[in-house]
Residue frames relative to the residue before (quaternion, step in Angstrom):
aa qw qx qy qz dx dy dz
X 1.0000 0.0000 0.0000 0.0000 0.00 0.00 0.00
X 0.5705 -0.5028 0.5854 0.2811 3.85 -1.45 0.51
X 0.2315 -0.6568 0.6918 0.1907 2.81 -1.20 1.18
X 0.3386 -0.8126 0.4706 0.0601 3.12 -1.08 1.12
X 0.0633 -0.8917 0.4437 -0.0632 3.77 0.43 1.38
X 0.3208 -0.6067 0.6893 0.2321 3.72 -1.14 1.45
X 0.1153 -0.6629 0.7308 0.1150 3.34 -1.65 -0.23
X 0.2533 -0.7589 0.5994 0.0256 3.90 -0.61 0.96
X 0.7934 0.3231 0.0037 0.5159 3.99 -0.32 -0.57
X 0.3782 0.5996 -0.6687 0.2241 3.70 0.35 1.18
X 0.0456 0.6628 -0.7311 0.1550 3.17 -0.81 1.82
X 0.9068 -0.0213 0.0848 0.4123 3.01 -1.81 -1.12
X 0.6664 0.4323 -0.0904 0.6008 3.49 1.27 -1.39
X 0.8584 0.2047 -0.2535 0.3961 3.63 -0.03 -1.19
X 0.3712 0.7656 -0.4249 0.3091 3.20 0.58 0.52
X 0.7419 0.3590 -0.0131 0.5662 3.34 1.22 -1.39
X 0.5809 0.6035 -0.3108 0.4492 3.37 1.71 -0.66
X 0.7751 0.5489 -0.1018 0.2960 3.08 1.50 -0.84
X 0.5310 0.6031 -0.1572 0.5740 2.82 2.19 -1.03
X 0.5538 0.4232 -0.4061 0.5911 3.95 1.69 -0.55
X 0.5567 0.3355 -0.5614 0.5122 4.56 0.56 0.33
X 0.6132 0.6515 -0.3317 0.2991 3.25 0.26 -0.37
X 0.8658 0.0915 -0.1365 0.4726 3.09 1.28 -1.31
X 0.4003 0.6584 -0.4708 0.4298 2.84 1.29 1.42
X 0.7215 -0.3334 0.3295 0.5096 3.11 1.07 0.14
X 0.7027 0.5316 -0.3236 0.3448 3.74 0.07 -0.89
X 0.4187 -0.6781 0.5296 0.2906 3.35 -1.22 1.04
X 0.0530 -0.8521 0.5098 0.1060 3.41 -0.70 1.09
X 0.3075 -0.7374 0.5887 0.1234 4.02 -1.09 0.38
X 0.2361 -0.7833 0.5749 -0.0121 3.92 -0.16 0.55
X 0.5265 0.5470 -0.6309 -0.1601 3.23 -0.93 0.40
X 0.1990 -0.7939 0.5736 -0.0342 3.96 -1.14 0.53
X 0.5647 -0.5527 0.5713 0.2218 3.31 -1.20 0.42
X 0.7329 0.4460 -0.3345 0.3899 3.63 0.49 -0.71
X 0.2436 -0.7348 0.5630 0.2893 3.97 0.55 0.82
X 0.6811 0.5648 -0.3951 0.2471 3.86 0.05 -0.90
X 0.6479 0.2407 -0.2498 0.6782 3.62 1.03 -1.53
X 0.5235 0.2801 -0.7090 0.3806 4.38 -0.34 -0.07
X 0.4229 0.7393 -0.3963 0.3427 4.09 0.43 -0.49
X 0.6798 0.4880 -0.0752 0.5422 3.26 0.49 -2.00
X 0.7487 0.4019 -0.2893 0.4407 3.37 -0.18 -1.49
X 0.7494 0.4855 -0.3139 0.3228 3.94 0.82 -1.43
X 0.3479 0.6743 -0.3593 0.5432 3.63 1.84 -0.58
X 0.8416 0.3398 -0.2406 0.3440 3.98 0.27 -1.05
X 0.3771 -0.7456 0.2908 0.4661 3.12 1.88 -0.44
X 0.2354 0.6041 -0.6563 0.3859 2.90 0.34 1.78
X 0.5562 -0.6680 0.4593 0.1826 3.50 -1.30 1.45
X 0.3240 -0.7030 0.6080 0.1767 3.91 -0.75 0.87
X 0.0244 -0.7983 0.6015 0.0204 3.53 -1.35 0.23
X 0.3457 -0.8035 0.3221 0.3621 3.56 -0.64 0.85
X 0.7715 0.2451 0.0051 0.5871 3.30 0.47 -0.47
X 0.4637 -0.7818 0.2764 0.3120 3.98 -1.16 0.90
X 0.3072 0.7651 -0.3772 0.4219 3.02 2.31 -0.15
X 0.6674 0.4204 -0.3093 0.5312 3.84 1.06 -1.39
X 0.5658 0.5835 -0.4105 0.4133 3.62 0.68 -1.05
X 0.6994 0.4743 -0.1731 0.5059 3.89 0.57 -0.96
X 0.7965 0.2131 -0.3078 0.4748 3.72 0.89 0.15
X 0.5202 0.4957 -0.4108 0.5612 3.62 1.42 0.39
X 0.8124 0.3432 -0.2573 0.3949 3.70 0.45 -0.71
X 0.3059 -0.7831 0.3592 0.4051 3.86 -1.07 -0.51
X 0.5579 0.4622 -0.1194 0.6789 2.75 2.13 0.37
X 0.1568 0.7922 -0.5789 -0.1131 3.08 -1.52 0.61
X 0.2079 -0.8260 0.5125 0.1086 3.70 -1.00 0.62
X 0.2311 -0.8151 0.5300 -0.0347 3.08 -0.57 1.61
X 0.0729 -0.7466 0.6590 -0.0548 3.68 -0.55 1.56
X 0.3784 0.8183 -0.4301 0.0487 3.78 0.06 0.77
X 0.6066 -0.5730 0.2737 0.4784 3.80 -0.68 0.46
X 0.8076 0.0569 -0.0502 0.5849 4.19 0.89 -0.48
X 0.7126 -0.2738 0.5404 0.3538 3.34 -2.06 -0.24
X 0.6515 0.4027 -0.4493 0.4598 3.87 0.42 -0.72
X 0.7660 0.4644 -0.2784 0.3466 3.57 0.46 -1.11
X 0.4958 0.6721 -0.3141 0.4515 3.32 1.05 -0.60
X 0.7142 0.3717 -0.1316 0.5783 3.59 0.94 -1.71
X 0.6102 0.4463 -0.4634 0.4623 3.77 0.62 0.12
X 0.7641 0.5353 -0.1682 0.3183 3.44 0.98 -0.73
X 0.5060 0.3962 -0.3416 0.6858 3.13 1.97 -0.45
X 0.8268 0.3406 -0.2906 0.3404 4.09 -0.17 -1.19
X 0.7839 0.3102 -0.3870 0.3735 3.31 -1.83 0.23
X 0.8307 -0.4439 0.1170 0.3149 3.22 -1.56 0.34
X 0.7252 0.2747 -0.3272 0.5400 3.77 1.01 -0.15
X 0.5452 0.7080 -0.4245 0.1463 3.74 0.86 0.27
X 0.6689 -0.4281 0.3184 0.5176 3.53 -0.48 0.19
X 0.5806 0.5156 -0.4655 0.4245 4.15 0.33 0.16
X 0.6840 0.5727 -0.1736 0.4172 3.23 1.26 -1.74
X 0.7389 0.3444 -0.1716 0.5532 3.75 1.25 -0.09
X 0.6158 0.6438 -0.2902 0.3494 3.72 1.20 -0.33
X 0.3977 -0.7331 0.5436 0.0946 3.58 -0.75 0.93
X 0.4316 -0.6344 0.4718 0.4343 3.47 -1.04 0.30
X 0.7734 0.3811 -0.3672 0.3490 3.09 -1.24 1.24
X 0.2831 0.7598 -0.3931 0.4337 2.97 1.71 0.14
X 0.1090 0.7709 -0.6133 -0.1332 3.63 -1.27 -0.29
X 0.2641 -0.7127 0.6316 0.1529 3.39 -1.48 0.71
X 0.1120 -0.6052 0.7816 0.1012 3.92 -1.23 0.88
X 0.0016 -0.6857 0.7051 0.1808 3.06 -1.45 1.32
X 0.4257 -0.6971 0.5719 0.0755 3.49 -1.11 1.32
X 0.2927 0.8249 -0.3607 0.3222 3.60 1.77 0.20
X 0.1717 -0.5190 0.7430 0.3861 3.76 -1.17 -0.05
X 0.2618 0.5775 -0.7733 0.0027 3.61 -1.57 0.61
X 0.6369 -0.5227 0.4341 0.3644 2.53 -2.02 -0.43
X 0.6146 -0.5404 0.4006 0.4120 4.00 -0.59 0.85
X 0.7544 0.4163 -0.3593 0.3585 3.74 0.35 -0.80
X 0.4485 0.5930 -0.3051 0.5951 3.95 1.88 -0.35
X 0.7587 0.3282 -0.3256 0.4590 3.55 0.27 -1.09
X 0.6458 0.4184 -0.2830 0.5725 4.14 0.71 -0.39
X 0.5298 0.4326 -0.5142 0.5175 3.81 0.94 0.46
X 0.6979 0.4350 -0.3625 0.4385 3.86 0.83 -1.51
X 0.6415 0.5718 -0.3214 0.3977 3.59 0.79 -1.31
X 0.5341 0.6147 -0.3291 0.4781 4.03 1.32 -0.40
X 0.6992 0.5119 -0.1115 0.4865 3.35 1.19 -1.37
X 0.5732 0.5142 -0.2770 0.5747 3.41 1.20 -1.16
X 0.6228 0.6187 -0.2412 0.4138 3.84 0.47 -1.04
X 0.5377 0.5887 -0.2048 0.5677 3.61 1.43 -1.23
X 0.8888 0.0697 -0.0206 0.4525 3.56 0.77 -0.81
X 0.5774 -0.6803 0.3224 0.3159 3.17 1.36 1.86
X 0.4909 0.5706 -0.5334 0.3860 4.07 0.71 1.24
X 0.2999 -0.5435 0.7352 0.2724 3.62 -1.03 0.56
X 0.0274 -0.6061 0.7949 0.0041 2.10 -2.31 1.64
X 0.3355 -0.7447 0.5760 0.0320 3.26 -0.93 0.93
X 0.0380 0.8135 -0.5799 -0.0220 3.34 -1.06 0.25
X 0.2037 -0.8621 0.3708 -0.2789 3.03 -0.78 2.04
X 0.4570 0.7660 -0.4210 0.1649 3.01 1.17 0.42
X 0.4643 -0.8197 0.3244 0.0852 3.53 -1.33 0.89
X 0.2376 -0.7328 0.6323 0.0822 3.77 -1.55 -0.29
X 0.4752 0.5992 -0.4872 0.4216 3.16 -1.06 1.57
X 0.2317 -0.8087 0.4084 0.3543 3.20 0.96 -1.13
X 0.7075 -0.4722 0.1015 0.5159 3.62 -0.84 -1.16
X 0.3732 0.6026 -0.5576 0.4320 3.42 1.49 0.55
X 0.5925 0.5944 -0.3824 0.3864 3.69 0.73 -0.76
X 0.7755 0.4256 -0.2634 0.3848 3.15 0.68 -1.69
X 0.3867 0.8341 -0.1196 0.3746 3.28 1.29 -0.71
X 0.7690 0.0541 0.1103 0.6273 3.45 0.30 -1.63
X 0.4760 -0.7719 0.3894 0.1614 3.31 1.24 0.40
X 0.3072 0.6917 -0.4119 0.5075 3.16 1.83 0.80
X 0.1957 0.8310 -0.4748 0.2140 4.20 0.76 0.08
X 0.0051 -0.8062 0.5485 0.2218 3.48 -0.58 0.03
X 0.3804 -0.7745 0.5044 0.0333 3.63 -0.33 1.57
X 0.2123 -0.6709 0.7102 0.0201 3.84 -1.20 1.30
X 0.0003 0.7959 -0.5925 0.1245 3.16 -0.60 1.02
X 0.0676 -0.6637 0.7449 -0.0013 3.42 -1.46 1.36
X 0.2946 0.7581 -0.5512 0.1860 3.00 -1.75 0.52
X 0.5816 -0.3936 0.5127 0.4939 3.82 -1.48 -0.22
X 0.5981 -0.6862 0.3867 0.1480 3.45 -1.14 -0.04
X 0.4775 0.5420 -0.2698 0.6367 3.01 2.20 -0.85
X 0.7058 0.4622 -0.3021 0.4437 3.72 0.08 -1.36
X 0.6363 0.4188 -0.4365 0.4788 4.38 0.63 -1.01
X 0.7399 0.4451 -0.3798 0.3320 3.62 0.55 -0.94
X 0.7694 0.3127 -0.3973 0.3903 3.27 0.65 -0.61
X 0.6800 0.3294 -0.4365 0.4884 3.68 0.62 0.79
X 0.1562 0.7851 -0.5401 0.2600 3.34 0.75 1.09
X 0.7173 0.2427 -0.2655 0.5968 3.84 0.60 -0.64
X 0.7693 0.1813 -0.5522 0.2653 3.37 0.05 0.59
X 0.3143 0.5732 -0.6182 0.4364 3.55 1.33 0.89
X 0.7695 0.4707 -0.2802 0.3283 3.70 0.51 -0.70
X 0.4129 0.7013 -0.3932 0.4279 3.35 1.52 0.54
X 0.7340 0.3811 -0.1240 0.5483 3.08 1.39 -1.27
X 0.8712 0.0663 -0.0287 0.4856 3.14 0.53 -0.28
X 0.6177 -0.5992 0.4541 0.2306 3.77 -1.62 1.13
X 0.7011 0.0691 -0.0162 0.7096 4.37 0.75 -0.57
X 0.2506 -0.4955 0.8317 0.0050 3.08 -1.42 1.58
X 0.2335 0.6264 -0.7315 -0.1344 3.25 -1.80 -0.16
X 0.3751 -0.6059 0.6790 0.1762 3.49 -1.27 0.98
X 0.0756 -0.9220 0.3778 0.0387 3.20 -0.80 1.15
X 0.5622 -0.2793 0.2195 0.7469 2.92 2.24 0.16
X 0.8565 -0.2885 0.2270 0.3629 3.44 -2.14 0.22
X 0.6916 -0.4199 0.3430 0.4773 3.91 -1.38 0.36
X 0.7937 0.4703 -0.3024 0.2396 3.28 -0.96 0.94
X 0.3916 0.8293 -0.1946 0.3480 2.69 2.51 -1.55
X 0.6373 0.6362 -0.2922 0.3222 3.26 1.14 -2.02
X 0.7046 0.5553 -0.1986 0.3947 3.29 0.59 -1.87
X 0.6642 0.4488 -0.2377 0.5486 3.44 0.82 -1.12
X 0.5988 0.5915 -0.2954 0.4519 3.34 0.42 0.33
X 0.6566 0.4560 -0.1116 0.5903 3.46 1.69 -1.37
X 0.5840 0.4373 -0.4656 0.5009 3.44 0.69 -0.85
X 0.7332 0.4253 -0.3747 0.3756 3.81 0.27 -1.44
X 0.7106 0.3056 -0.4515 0.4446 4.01 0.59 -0.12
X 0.6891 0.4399 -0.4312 0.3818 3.69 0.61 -0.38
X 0.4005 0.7096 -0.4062 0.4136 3.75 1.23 -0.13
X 0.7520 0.3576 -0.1423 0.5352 3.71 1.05 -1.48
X 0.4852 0.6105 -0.4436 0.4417 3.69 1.31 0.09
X 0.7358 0.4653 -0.2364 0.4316 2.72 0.87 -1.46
X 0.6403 0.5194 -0.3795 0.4198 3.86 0.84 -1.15
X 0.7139 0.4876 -0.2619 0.4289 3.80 0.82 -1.16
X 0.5561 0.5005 -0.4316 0.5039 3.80 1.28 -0.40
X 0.4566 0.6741 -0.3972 0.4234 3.52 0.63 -1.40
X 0.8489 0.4578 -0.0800 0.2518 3.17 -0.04 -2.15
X 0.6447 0.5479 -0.1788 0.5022 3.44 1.12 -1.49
X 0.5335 0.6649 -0.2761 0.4439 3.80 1.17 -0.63
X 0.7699 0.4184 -0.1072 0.4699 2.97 0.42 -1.82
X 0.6323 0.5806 -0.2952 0.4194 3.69 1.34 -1.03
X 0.6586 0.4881 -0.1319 0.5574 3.48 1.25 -1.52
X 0.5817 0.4579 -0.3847 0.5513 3.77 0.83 -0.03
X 0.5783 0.5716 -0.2723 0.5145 3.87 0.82 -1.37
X 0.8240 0.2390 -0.2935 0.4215 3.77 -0.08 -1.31
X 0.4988 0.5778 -0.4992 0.4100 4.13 0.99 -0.24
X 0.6284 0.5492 -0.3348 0.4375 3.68 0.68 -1.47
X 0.7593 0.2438 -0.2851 0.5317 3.83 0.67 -1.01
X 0.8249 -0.4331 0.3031 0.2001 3.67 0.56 0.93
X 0.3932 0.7276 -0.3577 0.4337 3.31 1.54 -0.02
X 0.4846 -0.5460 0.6364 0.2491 3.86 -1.31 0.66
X 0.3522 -0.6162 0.6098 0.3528 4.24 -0.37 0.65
X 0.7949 0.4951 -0.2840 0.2058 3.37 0.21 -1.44
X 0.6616 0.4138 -0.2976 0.5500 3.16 1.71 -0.70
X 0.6116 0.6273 -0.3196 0.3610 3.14 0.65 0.17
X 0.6269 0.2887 -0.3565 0.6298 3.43 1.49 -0.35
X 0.4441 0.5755 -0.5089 0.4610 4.14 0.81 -0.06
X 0.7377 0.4519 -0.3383 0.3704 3.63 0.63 -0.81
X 0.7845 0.3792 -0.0903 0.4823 3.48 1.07 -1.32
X 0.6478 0.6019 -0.3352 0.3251 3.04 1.31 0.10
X 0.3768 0.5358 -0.2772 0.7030 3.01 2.85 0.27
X 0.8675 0.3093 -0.0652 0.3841 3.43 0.64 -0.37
X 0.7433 -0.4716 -0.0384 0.4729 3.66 -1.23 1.44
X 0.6613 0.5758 -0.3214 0.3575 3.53 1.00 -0.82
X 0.3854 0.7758 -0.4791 0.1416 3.61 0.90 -0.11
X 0.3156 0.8506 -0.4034 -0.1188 3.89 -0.50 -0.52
X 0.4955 -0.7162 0.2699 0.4107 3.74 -0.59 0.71
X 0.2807 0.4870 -0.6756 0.4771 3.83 1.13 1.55
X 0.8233 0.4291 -0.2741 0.2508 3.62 0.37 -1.06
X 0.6655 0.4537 -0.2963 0.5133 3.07 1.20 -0.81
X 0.6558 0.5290 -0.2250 0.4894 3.76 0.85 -0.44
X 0.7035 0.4157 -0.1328 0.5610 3.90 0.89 -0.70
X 0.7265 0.4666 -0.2870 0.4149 3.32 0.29 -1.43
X 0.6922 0.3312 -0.2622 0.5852 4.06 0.12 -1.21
X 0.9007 0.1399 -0.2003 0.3593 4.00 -0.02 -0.62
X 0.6799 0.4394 -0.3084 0.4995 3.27 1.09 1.33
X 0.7338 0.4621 -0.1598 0.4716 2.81 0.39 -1.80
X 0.7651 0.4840 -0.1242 0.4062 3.67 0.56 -1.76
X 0.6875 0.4806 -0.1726 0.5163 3.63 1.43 -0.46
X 0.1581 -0.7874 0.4607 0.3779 3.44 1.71 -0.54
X 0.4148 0.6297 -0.5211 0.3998 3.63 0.50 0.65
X 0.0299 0.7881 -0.5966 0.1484 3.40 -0.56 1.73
X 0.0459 -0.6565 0.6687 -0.3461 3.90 0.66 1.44
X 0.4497 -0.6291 0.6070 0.1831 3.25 -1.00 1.55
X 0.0929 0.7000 -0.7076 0.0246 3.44 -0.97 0.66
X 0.5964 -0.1924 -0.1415 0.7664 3.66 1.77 0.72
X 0.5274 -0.7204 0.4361 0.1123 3.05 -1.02 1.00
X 0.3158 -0.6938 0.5389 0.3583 3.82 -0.26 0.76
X 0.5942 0.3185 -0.6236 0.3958 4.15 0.21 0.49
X 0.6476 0.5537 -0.3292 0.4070 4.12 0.69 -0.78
X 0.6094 0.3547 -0.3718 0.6037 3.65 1.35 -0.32
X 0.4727 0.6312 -0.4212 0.4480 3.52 0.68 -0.27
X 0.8000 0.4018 -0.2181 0.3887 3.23 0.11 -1.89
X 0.5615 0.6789 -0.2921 0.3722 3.56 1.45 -0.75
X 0.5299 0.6514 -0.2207 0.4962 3.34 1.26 -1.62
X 0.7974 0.3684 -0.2709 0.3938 3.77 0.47 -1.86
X 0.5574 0.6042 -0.3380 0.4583 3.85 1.41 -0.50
X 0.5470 0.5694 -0.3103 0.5294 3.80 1.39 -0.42
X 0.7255 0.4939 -0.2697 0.3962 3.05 0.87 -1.30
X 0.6734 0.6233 -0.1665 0.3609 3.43 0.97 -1.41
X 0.5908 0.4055 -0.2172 0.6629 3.59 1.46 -1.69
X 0.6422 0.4557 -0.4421 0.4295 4.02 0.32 0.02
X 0.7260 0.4411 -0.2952 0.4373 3.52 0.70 -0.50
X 0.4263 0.4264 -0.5122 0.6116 3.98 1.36 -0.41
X 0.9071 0.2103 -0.2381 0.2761 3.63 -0.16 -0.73
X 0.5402 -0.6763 0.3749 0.3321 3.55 1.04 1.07
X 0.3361 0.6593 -0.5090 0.4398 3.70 0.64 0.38
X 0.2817 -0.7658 0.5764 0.0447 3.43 -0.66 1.36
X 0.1896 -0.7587 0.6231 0.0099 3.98 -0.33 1.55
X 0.0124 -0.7535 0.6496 0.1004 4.36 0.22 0.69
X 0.6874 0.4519 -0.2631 0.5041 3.66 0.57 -1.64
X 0.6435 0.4795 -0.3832 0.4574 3.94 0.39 -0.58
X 0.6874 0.4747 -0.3686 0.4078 3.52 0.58 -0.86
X 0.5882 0.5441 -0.3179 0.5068 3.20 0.99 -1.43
X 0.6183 0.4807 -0.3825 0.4902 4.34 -0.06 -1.22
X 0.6324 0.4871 -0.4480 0.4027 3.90 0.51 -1.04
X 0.6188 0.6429 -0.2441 0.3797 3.36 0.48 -1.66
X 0.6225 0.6060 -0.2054 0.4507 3.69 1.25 -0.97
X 0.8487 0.0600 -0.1156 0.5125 3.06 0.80 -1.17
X 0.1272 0.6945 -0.5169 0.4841 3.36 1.18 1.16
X 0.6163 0.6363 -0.1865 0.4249 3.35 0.50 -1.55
X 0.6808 0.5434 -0.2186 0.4398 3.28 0.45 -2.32
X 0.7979 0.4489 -0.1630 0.3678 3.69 0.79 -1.68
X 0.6260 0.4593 -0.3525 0.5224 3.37 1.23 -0.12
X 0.6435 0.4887 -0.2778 0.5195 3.60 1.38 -0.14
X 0.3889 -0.8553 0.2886 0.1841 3.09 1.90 0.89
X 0.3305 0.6139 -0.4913 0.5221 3.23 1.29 1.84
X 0.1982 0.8131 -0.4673 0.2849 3.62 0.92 0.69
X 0.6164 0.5001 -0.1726 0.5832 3.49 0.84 -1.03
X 0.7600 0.4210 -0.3237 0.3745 3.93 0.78 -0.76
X 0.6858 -0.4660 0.3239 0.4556 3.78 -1.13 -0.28
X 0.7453 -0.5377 0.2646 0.2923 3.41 -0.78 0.75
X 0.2602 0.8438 -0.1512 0.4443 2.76 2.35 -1.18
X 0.7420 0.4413 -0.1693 0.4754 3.74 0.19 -2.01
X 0.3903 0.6469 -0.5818 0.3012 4.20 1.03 -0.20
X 0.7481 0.4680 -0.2955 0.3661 3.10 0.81 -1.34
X 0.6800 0.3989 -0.5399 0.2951 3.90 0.72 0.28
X 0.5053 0.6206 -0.5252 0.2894 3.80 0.08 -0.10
X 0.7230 0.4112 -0.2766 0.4812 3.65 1.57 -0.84
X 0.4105 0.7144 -0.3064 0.4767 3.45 1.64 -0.15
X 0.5544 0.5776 -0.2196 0.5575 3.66 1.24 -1.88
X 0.8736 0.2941 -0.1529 0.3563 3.55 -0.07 -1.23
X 0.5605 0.4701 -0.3954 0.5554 3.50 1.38 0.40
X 0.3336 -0.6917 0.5701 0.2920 3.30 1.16 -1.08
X 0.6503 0.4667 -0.3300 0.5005 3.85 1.00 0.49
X 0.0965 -0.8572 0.5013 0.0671 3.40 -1.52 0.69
X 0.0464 -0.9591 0.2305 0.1578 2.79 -0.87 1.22
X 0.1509 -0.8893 0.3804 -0.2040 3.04 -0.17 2.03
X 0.2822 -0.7597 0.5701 0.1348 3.97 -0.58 0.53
């Protein structure tokens, strides 16, 4: 029999993440706020649903690809959410950035009514999501990850199981934390060597051989930064929101975040310079503005 899979959250990411279940073969069900891509996806013959409560009694799966913890909890609770329609044995992958202590509240609730929850949340971006080359952080029971191993491996190129429901998330905050610190950083550096006169381009050729290298600089700088082309390919509010989930899981656990606070504070800045919506990339123009230099190839 077809496993029959819902998808929630075809944006920037779940959009393409979905169209690779699709063209694997899986029977897929959609439902979304965004009328255009549920549109797109229904054009390819992907099934529509009204509401995730229906989405949860047509499918045996669902994958949730959303922008926070609020949405996520609007989409599983109350009368049309995905709890209010789910059977035992059902399962939910959230493919979300949250925060671990949110996902082990829903996964508590889910537990109440014999459903695997799973948590799944990823790296790569939309080339990743795309070519289906992602690399996927997974918490969870063990029975429930294995048997949805091949369709984690649709979306994405390295699963790792990283331990019990939540594990996953805790895992994302700690790589999107160093995105953020190393974007923060690479900005402020790549502003610094222009002011003293420096060629950008030779400058990342040099450091990109050398200790200072990192995959903000080598990834941002040449196909953003240097092109002035800032198209969210992550969005400075979602790296933001990512930072504030570091910050938060660091304070339940007394764990003192200086460089995180400070990287927030950066792109805090960016969002009041009403570049939220752009690529994380665009930190670097507010310090650009106040030098009056660009740095561009």
């Amino acid at each position: 029999m077809t496993l029959k899979v819902g998808f929630i959250g075809i944006g920037v990411m779940g959009k393409p993440m979905a169209k690779n279940i699709l063209g694997a073969g899986y029977s897929l069900f959609v439902n979304d706020v965004n009328e255009l891509a549920v549109q797109e996806l229904v054009a390819e013959g992907v099934k529509r649903v009204q509401s995730p409560r229906e989405l949860a009694q047509e499918v045996d799966v669902v994958i949730t690809m959303l922008p926070n913890g609020g949405i996520v909890e609007q989409v599983l609770l109350g009368e049309q959410g995905i709890f209010a329609g789910a059977k035992p044995g059902f399962a939910i992958i959230d493919m979300s950035s949250v925060a671990p202590t949110f996902t082990q509240k829903m996964a508590k609730l889910a537990m109440e009514q014999q459903i695997d929850y799973i948590d799944a949340p990823v790296s790569g971006g939309v080339k990743g999501a795309t070519e289906g080359t992602l690399t996927i952080m997974v918490g969870g029971e063990k029975e429930p990850v294995e048997r949805y191993q091949a369709l984690l491996e649709v979306m994405g190129k390295k699963i790792y199981h990283v331990g019990k429901v939540g594990a996953g998330d805790a895992v994302k905050i700690v790589n999107n934390l160093l995105l953020g610190v190393n974007m923060a950083a690479a900005a402020e550096a790549f502003v610094f060597g222009t002011k003293l006169g420096l060629d950008p381009k030779v400058l990342l050729e040099i450091i990109s051989v050398s200790s200072g290298n990192s995959y903000a600089l080598a990834a941002k700088m040449p196909n953003f930064v240097f092109k002035g082309q800032f198209e969210a390919g992550f969005a400075i509010d979602l790296q933001f929101k990512d930072l504030e989930l570091a910050v938060q899981t660091a304070k339940e656990a007394r764990v003192p975040m200086m460089l995180t606070n400070v990287a927030q504070q950066v792109f805090e800045q960016a969002r009041a310079a009403g570049l939220g919506r752009e690529d994380i990339s665009a930190v670097i123009k507010p310090l650009e503005d106040l030098l009056n230099i660009k740095v561009r190839v």
